[in-house]
Chimera marker file (.cmm) of the C-alpha trace (Angstrom):
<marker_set name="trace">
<marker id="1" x="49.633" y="45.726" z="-106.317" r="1" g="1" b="0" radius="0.5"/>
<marker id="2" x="48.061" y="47.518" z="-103.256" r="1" g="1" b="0" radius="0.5"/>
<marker id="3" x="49.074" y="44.822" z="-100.876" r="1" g="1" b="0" radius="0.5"/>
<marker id="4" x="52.922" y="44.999" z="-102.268" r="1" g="1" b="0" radius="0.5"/>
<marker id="5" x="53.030" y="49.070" z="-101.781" r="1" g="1" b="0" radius="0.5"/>
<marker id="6" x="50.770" y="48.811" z="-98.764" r="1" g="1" b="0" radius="0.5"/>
<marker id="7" x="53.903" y="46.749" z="-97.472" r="1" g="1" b="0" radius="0.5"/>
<marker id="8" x="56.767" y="48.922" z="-98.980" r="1" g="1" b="0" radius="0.5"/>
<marker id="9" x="55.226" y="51.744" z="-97.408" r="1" g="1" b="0" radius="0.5"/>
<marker id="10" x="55.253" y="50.227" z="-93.991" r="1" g="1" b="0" radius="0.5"/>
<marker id="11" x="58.625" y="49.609" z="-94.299" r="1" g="1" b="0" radius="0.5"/>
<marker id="12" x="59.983" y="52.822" z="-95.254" r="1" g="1" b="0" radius="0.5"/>
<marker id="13" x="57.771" y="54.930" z="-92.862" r="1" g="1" b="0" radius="0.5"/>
<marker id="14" x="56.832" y="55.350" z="-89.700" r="1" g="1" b="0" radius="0.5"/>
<marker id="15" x="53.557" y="56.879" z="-89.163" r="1" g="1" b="0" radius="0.5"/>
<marker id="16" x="52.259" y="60.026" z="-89.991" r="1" g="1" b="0" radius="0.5"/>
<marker id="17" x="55.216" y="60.709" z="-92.621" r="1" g="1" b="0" radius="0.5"/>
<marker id="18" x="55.965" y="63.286" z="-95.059" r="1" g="1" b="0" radius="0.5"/>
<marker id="19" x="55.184" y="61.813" z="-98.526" r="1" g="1" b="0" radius="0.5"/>
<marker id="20" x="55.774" y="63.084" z="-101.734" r="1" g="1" b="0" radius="0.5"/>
<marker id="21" x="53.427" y="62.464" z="-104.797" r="1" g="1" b="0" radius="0.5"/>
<marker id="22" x="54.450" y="63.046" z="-108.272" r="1" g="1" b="0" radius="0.5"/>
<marker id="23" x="51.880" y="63.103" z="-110.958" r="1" g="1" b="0" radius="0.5"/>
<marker id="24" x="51.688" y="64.107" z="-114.904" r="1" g="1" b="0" radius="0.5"/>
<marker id="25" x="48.444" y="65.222" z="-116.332" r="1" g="1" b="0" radius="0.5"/>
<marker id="26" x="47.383" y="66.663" z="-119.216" r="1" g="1" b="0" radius="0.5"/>
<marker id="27" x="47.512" y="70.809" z="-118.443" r="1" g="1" b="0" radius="0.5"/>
<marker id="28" x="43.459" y="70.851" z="-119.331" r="1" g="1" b="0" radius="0.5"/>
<marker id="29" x="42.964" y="68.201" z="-116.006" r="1" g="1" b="0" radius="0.5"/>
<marker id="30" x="44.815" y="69.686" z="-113.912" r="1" g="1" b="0" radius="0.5"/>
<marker id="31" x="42.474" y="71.626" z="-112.000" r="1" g="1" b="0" radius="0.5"/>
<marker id="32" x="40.832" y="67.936" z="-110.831" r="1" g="1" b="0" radius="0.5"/>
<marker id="33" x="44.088" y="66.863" z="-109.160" r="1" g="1" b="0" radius="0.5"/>
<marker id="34" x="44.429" y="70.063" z="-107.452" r="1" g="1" b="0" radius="0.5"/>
<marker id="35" x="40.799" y="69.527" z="-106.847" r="1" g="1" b="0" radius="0.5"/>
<marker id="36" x="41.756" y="66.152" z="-105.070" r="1" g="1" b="0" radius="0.5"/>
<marker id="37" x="45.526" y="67.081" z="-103.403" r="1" g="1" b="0" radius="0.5"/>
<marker id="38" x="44.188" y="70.474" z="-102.277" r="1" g="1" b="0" radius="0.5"/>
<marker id="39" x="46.597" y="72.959" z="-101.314" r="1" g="1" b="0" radius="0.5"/>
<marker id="40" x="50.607" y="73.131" z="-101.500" r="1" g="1" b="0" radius="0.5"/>
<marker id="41" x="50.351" y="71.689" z="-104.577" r="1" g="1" b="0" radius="0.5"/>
<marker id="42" x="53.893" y="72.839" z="-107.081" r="1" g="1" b="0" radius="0.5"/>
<marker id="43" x="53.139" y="72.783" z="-110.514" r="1" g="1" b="0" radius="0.5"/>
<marker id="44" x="55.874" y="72.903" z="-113.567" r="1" g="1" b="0" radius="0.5"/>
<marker id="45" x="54.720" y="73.215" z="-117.066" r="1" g="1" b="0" radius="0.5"/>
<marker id="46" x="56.250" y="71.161" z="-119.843" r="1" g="1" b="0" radius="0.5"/>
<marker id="47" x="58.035" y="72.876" z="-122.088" r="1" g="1" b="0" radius="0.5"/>
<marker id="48" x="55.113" y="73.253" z="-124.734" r="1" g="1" b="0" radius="0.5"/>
<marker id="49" x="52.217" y="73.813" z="-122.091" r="1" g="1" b="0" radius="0.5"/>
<marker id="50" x="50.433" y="70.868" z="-122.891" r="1" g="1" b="0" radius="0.5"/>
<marker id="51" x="51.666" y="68.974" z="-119.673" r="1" g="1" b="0" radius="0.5"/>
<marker id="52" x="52.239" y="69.764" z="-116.673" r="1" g="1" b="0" radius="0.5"/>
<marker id="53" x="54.078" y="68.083" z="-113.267" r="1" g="1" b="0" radius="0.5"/>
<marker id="54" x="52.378" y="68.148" z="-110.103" r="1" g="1" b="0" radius="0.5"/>
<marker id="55" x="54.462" y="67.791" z="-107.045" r="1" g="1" b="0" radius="0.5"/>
<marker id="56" x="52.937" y="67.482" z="-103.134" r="1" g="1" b="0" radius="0.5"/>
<marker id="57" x="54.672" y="66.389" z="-100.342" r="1" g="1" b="0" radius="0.5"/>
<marker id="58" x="52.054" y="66.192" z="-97.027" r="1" g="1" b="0" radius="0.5"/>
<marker id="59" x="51.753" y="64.696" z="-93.554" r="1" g="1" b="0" radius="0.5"/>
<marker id="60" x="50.243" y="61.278" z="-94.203" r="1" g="1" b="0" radius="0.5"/>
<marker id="61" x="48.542" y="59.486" z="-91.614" r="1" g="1" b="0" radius="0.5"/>
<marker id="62" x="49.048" y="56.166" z="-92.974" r="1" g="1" b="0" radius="0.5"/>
<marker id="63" x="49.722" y="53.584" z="-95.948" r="1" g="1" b="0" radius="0.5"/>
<marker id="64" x="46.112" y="53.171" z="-96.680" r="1" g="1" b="0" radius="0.5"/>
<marker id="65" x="45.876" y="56.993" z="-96.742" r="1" g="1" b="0" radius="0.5"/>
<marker id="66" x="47.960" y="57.062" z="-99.637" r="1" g="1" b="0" radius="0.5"/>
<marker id="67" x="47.242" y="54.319" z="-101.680" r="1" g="1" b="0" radius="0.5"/>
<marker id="68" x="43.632" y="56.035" z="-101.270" r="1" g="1" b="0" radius="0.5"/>
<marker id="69" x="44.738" y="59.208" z="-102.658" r="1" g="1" b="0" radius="0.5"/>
<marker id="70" x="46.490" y="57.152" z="-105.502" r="1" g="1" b="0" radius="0.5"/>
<marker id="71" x="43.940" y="55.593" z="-106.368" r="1" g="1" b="0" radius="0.5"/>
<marker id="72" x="41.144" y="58.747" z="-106.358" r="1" g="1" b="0" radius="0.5"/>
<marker id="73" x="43.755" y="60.360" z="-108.608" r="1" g="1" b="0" radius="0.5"/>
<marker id="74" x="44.279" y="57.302" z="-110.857" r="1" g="1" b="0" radius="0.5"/>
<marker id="75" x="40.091" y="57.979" z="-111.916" r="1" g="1" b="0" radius="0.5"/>
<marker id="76" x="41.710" y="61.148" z="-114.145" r="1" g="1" b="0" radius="0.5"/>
<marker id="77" x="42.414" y="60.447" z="-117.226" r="1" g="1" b="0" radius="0.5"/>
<marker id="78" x="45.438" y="60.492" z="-118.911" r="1" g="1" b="0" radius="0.5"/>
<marker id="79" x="47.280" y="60.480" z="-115.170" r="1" g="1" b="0" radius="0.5"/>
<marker id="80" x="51.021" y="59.139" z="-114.667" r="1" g="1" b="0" radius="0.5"/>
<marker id="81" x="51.361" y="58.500" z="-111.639" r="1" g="1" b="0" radius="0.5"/>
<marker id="82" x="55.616" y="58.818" z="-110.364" r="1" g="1" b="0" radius="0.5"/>
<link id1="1" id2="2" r="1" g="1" b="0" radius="0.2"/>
<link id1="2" id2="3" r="1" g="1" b="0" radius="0.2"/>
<link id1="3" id2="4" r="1" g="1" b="0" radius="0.2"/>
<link id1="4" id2="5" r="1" g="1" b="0" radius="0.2"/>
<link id1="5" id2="6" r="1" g="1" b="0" radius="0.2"/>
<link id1="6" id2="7" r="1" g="1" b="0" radius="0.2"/>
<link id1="7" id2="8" r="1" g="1" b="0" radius="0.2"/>
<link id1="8" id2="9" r="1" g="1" b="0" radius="0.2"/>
<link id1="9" id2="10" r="1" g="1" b="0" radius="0.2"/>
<link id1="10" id2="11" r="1" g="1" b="0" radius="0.2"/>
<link id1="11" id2="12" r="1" g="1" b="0" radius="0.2"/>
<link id1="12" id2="13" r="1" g="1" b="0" radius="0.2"/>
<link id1="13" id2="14" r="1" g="1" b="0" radius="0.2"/>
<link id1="14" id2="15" r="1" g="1" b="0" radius="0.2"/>
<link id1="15" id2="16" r="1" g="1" b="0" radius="0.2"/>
<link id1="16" id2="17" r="1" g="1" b="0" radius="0.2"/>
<link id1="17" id2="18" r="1" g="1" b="0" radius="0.2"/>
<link id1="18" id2="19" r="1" g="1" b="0" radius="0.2"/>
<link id1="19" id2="20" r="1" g="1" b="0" radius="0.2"/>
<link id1="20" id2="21" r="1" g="1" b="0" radius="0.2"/>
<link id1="21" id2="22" r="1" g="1" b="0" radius="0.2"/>
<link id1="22" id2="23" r="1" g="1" b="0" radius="0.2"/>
<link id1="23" id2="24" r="1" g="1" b="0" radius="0.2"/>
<link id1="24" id2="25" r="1" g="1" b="0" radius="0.2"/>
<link id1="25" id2="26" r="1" g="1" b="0" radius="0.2"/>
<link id1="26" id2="27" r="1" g="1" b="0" radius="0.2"/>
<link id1="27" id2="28" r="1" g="1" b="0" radius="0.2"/>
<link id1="28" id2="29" r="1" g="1" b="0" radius="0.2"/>
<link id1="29" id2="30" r="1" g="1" b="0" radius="0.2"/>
<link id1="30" id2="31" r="1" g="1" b="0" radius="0.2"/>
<link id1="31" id2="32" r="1" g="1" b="0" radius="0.2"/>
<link id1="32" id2="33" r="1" g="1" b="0" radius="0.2"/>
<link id1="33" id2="34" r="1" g="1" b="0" radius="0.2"/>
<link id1="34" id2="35" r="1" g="1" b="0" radius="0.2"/>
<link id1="35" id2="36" r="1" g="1" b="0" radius="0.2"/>
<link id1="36" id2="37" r="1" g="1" b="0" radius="0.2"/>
<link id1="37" id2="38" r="1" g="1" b="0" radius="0.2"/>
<link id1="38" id2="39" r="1" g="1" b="0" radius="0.2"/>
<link id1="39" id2="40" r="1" g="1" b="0" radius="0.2"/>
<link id1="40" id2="41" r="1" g="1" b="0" radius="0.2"/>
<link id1="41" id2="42" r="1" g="1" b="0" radius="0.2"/>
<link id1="42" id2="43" r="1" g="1" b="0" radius="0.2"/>
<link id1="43" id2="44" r="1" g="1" b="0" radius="0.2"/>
<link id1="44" id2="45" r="1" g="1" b="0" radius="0.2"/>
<link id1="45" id2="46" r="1" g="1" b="0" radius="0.2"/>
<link id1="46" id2="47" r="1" g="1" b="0" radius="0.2"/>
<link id1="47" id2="48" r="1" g="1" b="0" radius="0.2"/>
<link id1="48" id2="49" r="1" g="1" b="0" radius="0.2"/>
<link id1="49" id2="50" r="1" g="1" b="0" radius="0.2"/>
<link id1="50" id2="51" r="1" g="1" b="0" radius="0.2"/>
<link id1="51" id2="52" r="1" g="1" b="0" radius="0.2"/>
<link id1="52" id2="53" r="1" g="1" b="0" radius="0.2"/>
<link id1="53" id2="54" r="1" g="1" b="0" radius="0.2"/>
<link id1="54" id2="55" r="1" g="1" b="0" radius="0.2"/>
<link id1="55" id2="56" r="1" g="1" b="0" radius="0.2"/>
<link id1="56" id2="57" r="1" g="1" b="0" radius="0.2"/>
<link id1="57" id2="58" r="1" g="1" b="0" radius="0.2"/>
<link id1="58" id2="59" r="1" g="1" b="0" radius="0.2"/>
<link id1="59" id2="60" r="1" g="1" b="0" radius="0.2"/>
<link id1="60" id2="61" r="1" g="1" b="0" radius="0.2"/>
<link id1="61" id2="62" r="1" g="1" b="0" radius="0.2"/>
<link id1="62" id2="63" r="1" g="1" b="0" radius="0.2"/>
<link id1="63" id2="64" r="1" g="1" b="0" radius="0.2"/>
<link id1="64" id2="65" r="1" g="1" b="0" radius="0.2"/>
<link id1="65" id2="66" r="1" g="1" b="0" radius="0.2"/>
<link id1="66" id2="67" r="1" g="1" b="0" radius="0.2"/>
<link id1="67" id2="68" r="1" g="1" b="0" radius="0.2"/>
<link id1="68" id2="69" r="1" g="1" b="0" radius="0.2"/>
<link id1="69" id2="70" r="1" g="1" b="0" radius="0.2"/>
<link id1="70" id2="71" r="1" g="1" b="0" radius="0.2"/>
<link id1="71" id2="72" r="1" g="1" b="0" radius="0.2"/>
<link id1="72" id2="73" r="1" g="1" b="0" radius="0.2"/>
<link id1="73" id2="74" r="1" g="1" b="0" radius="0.2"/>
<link id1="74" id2="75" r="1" g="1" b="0" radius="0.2"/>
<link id1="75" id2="76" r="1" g="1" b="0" radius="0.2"/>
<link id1="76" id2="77" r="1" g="1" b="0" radius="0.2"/>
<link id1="77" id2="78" r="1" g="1" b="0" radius="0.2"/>
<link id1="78" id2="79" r="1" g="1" b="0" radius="0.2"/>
<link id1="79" id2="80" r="1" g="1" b="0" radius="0.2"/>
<link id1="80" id2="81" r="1" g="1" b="0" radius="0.2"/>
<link id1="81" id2="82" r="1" g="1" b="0" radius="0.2"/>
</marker_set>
């Protein structure tokens, strides 16, 4: 699957790019993917608290940059990635 976004990356972008990343975690993990997006990060509760969205957009330097990123947040568990 990394080869096929790698690609659909490339073809939507040029590089560095503004890219946005949209995750859902589990409010109690949060704190690891802010731990791993660092700062800018918007966060939007679910309606009960026990979710929460995590938006970022950031200057990307390159495909491989974010499938990296992905993929270091994809190790939480319980993570959607969007």
């Amino acid at each position: 699957m990394n080869d096929r976004l790698k690609e659909l990356l490339d073809n939507e972008h040029v590089w560095p790019s503004n890219y946005s990343f949209k995750f859902i975690v589990a409010a109690e993990r949060l704190g690891e993917v802010i731990e791993i997006l660092g700062e800018g990060v918007v966060v939007k509760e679910s309606k009960k608290g026990k979710y929460v969205s995590v938006t970022l957009t950031k200057l990307m330097d390159s495909s491989e940059a974010i499938i990296a990123l992905y993929t270091e947040v994809a190790k939480i568990e319980g993570v959607i990635s969007l």
